[in-house]
N, C-alpha and C positions, 0 to 999 in steps of 0.2 A: 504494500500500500504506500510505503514511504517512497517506491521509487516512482509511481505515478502521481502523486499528489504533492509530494513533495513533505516536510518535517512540520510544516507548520498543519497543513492540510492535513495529514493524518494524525495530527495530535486534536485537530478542531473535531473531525471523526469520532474519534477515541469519547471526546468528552461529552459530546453528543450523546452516542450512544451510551454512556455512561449515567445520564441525566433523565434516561426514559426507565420510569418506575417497572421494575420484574413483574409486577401486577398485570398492567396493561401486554404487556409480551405476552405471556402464559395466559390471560383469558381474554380472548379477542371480542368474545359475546357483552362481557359486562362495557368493555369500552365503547362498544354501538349503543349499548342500550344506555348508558351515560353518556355519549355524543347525542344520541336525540333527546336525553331532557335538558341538555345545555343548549340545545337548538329551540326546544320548547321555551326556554326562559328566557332567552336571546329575543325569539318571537313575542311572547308574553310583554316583556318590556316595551319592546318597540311599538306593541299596540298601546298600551298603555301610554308612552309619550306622545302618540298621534292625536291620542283621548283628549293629555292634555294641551296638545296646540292646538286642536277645535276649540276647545272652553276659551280660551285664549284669545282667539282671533272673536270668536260672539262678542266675548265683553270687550274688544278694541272695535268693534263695531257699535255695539252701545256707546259705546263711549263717543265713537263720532258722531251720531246721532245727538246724543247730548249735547255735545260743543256746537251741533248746529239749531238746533233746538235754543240753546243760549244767544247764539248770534243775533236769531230773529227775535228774542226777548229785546235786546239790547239795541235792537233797531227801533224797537217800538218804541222802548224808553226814550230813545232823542228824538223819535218824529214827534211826543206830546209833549217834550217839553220845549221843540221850537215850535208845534201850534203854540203851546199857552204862553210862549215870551211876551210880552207887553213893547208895543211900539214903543221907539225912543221920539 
């Protein structure tokens, strides 16, 4: 290995393979079946963040509703108080 990969490359090898739990080696079944509830959770979550940018985006819609809702408040308020100003 060291003479195609070179010293460094089969030491990175080495450590690798070194680094993957005897567990997952010797029972291939329980790693699927723990790869699909990490995939279930991975999914899970990501619905659950979608859930909450929905919620998210309604109330930044309320919201701009609101501020325009205010606008036209505040328009009213200077249309009646230059009706009611009193000539000079």
């Amino acid at each position: 290995m060291g003479s195609l990969l070179g010293r460094v490359g089969s030491i990175q090898i080495i450590a690798f393979v070194l680094r993957i739990p005897i567990i997952l080696i010797r029972s291939p079944k329980k790693l699927k079946s723990k790869w699909k509830m990490w995939q279930e959770l991975r999914d899970a979550r990501k619905v659950e963040r979608l859930k909450r940018q929905k919620r998210i985006k309604a109330f930044e819609e309320k919201i701009a509703e609101y501020k325009k809702e205010i606008k036209k408040t505040k328009a009213q308020i200077r249309r009646v108080k230059w009706e009611c100003r009193e000539p000079k």
